[in-house]
C-alpha positions in Angstrom: 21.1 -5.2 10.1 18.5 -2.8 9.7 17.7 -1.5 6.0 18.4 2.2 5.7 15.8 4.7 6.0 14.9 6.8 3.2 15.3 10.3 3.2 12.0 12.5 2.6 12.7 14.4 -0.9 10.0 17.6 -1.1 9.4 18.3 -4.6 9.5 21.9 -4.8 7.7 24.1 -2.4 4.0 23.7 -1.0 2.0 26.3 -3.3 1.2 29.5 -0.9 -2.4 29.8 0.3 -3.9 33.1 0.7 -7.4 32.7 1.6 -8.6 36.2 0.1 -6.2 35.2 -2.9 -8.4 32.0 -3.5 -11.2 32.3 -2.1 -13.0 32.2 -5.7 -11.0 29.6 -6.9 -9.8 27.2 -4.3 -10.1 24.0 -6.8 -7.0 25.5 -8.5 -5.2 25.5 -5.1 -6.3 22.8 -3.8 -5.1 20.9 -7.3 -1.5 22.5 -7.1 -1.3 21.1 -3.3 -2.5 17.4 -4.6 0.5 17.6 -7.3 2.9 18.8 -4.8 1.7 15.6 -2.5 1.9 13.3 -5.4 5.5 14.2 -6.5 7.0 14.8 -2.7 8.0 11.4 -1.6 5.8 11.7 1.9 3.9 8.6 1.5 6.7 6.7 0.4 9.2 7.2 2.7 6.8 8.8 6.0 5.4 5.6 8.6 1.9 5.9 7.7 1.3 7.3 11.1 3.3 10.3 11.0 1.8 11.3 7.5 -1.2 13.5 8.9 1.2 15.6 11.3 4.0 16.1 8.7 1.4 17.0 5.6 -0.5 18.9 8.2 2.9 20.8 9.1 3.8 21.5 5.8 0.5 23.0 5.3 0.1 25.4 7.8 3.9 26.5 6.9 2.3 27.5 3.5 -0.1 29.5 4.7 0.1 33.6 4.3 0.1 35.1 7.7 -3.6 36.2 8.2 -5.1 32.8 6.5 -2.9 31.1 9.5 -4.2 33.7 12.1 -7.6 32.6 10.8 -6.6 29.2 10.7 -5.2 28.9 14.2 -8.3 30.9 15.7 -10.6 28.3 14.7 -9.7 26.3 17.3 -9.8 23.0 15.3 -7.8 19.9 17.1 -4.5 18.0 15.3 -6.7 15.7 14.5 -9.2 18.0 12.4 -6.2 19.8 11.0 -4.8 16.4 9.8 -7.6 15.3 8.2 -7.6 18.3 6.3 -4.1 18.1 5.2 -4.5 14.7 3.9 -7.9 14.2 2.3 -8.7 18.2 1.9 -11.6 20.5 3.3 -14.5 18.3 1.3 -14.0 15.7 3.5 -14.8 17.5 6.4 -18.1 18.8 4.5 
């Protein structure tokens, strides 16, 4: 018999991302998104190939409407948007 699977336990919310909100200080953002990662249970209990589309799921959903609009209009692939969501914008840079 198969173990069970784990259920996915969010810790909290995703912090909101306003780009005109942040846009001085993204550092702080980007270091309340890295706790919220590190106490979720997503790479514990997520296959390590379903990670990128989840985190990049979860970040888009936090997203103020015109930051998403702006998001979304960039035209960036899953693949662009999953490499955000996991390693951040500097690694795109």
């Amino acid at each position: 018999m198969a173990p069970a699977a784990k259920a996915f336990k969010p810790y909290g919310s995703p912090p909101r991302f306003d780009l005109d909100e942040f846009k001085d200080s993204f550092e702080l953002w980007h270091a309340q998104w890295k706790i919220f990662l590190a106490l979720s249970t997503i790479d514990t209990v997520l296959e390590e190939d379903e990670r990128p589309e989840y985190k990049t799921n979860v970040l888009l959903s936090c997203l103020s409407k015109e930051t998403l609009q702006a998001v979304l209009s960039m035209g960036l692939d899953g693949v662009t948007r999953g490499v955000i969501a996991t390693y951040g914008v500097n690694s795109l840079l």
